[in-house]
C-alpha positions as CSV (number, residue, x, y, z in Angstrom):
1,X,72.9,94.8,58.4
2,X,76.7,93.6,57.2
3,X,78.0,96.7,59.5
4,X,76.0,94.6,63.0
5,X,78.1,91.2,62.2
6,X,81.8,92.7,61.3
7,X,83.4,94.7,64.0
8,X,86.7,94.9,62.1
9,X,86.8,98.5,60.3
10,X,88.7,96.8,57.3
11,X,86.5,93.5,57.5
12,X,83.3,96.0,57.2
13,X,84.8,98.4,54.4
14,X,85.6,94.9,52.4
15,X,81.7,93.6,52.9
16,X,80.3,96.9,52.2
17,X,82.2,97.9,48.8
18,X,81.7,94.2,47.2
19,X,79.0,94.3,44.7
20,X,75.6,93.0,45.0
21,X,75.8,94.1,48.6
22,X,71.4,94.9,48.7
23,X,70.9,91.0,47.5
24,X,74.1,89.7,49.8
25,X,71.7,91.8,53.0
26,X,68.7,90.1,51.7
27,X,69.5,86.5,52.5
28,X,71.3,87.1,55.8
29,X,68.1,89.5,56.8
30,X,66.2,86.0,55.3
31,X,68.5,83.6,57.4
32,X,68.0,85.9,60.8
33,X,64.6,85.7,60.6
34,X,64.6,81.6,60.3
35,X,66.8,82.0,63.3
36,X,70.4,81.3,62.4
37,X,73.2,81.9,65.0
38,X,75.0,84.9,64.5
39,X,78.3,83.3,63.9
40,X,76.7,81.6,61.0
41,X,75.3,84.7,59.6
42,X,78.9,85.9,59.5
43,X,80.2,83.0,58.3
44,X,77.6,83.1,55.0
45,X,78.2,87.0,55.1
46,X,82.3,85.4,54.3
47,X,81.3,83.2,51.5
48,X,79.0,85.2,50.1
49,X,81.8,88.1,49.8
50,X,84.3,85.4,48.4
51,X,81.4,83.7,45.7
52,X,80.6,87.2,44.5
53,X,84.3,87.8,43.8
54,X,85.3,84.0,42.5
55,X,82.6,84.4,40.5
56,X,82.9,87.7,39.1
57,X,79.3,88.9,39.6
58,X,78.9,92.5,39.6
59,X,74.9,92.0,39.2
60,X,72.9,89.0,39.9
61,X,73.0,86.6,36.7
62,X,72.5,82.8,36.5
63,X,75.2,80.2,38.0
64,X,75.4,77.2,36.8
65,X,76.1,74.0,39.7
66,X,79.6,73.6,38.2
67,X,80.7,77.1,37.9
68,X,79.7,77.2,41.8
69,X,81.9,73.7,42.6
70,X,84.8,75.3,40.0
71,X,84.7,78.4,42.5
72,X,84.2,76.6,45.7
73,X,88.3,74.5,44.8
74,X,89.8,77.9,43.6
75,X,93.3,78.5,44.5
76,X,92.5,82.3,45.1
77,X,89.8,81.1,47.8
78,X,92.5,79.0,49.2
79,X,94.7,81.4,49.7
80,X,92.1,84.0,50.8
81,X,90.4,82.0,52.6
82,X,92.9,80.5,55.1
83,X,96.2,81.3,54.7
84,X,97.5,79.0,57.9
85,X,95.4,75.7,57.1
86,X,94.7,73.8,54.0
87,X,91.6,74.1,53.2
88,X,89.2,71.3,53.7
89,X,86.2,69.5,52.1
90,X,83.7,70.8,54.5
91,X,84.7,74.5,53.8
92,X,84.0,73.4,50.0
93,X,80.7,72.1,50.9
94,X,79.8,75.1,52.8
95,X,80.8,77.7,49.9
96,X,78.3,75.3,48.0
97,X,75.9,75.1,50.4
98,X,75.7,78.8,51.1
99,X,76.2,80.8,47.6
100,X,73.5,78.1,46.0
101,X,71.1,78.9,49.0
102,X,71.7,82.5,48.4
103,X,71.1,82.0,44.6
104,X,68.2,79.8,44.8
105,X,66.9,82.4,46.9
106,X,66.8,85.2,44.7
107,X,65.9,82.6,42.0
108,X,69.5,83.5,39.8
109,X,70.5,79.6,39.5
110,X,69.9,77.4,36.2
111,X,67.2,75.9,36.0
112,X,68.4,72.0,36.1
113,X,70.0,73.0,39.3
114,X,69.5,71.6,42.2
Protein backbone atom coordinates (compact mmCIF):
# COMPACT_ATOMS: atom_id res chain seq x y z
CA UNK A 1 0.00 0.00 0.00
CA UNK A 2 2.94 2.70 1.19
CA UNK A 3 4.64 1.81 -2.45
CA UNK A 4 0.79 3.44 -4.22
CA UNK A 5 1.36 6.94 -2.16
CA UNK A 6 5.34 7.56 -2.56
CA UNK A 7 6.65 7.80 -6.01
CA UNK A 8 10.04 8.89 -4.84
CA UNK A 9 12.44 5.60 -4.90
CA UNK A 10 14.25 7.00 -1.72
CA UNK A 11 10.93 8.27 -0.10
CA UNK A 12 9.50 4.53 -0.61
CA UNK A 13 12.80 2.58 0.52
CA UNK A 14 12.52 5.02 3.78
CA UNK A 15 8.55 3.96 4.45
CA UNK A 16 9.12 0.44 3.67
CA UNK A 17 12.29 -0.38 5.91
CA UNK A 18 10.84 1.68 9.13
CA UNK A 19 9.52 -0.79 11.55
CA UNK A 20 6.04 -1.56 12.28
CA UNK A 21 5.41 -1.11 8.58
CA UNK A 22 2.12 -4.18 8.62
CA UNK A 23 0.42 -1.82 11.61
CA UNK A 24 1.65 1.66 9.85
CA UNK A 25 -0.53 -0.19 6.32
CA UNK A 26 -3.29 -1.02 8.55
CA UNK A 27 -4.51 2.42 9.46
CA UNK A 28 -3.86 4.10 6.11
CA UNK A 29 -5.84 0.89 4.43
CA UNK A 30 -8.46 1.90 7.66
CA UNK A 31 -8.37 5.71 6.71
CA UNK A 32 -8.92 4.86 2.61
CA UNK A 33 -11.75 3.03 3.26
CA UNK A 34 -13.49 6.09 5.50
CA UNK A 35 -12.52 8.01 2.48
CA UNK A 36 -9.59 10.26 3.14
CA UNK A 37 -7.85 12.21 0.23
CA UNK A 38 -4.88 10.75 -0.96
CA UNK A 39 -2.63 13.59 0.00
CA UNK A 40 -3.77 13.00 3.50
CA UNK A 41 -3.03 9.40 3.48
CA UNK A 42 0.52 10.45 2.58
CA UNK A 43 0.68 13.02 4.79
CA UNK A 44 -0.23 10.42 7.93
CA UNK A 45 1.94 7.76 6.03
CA UNK A 46 4.89 10.97 6.96
CA UNK A 47 4.07 11.23 10.54
CA UNK A 48 3.53 7.89 11.12
CA UNK A 49 7.29 7.20 9.65
CA UNK A 50 8.58 10.12 11.94
CA UNK A 51 6.38 8.93 15.44
CA UNK A 52 7.70 5.38 14.91
CA UNK A 53 11.29 6.80 14.76
CA UNK A 54 10.78 9.84 17.62
CA UNK A 55 9.43 7.32 19.51
CA UNK A 56 11.72 4.49 19.15
CA UNK A 57 9.10 1.76 18.54
CA UNK A 58 10.37 -1.19 16.94
CA UNK A 59 7.00 -3.20 17.88
CA UNK A 60 3.71 -1.77 18.94
CA UNK A 61 3.89 -1.01 22.90
CA UNK A 62 1.86 1.58 24.93
CA UNK A 63 2.40 5.52 24.47
CA UNK A 64 1.63 7.51 26.92
CA UNK A 65 -0.29 11.34 25.82
CA UNK A 66 2.94 13.11 26.94
CA UNK A 67 5.48 10.94 25.38
CA UNK A 68 3.39 11.60 22.07
CA UNK A 69 3.38 15.70 22.78
CA UNK A 70 7.37 15.27 23.98
CA UNK A 71 7.86 13.70 20.30
CA UNK A 72 5.48 15.92 18.44
CA UNK A 73 8.25 19.43 19.72
CA UNK A 74 11.37 17.31 19.03
CA UNK A 75 14.19 19.07 17.58
CA UNK A 76 15.09 15.95 15.32
CA UNK A 77 11.35 16.25 13.84
CA UNK A 78 12.09 19.88 13.29
CA UNK A 79 14.89 19.41 11.44
CA UNK A 80 13.55 16.35 9.62
CA UNK A 81 10.57 17.53 9.13
CA UNK A 82 11.11 20.93 7.44
CA UNK A 83 14.37 21.99 7.02
CA UNK A 84 13.23 25.54 5.11
CA UNK A 85 10.34 26.67 7.62
CA UNK A 86 10.00 26.63 11.29
CA UNK A 87 7.87 24.39 12.19
CA UNK A 88 4.35 25.40 13.34
CA UNK A 89 1.69 24.54 15.95
CA UNK A 90 -0.64 22.92 13.47
CA UNK A 91 2.15 20.43 12.25
CA UNK A 92 2.41 19.64 16.23
CA UNK A 93 -1.24 19.14 16.37
CA UNK A 94 -1.26 16.96 13.37
CA UNK A 95 1.68 14.55 14.62
CA UNK A 96 -0.75 14.33 17.73
CA UNK A 97 -3.65 13.91 15.96
CA UNK A 98 -2.46 11.29 13.60
CA UNK A 99 0.11 8.81 15.69
CA UNK A 100 -2.76 8.83 18.67
CA UNK A 101 -5.41 7.96 15.93
CA UNK A 102 -3.08 5.35 14.74
CA UNK A 103 -2.49 4.07 18.31
CA UNK A 104 -5.96 4.25 19.48
CA UNK A 105 -6.57 2.22 16.54
CA UNK A 106 -4.63 -0.67 17.20
CA UNK A 107 -5.61 -0.13 20.89
CA UNK A 108 -1.50 0.49 21.98
CA UNK A 109 -2.24 3.85 23.99
CA UNK A 110 -2.66 4.06 27.96
CA UNK A 111 -5.50 3.72 29.15
CA UNK A 112 -6.30 7.33 30.75
CA UNK A 113 -5.62 8.50 27.29
CA UNK A 114 -7.66 10.38 25.47
Amino acid sequence: MIESYFVCRNLRALQLDAPLLLEREEYLSHLVKLGRAKHAIRRTASILLRAVILLKMEKPRRISHAEIVQASIAEEWNEGAFKIRKLGKLASENFIRATTGWLRFHSCPRRHFR
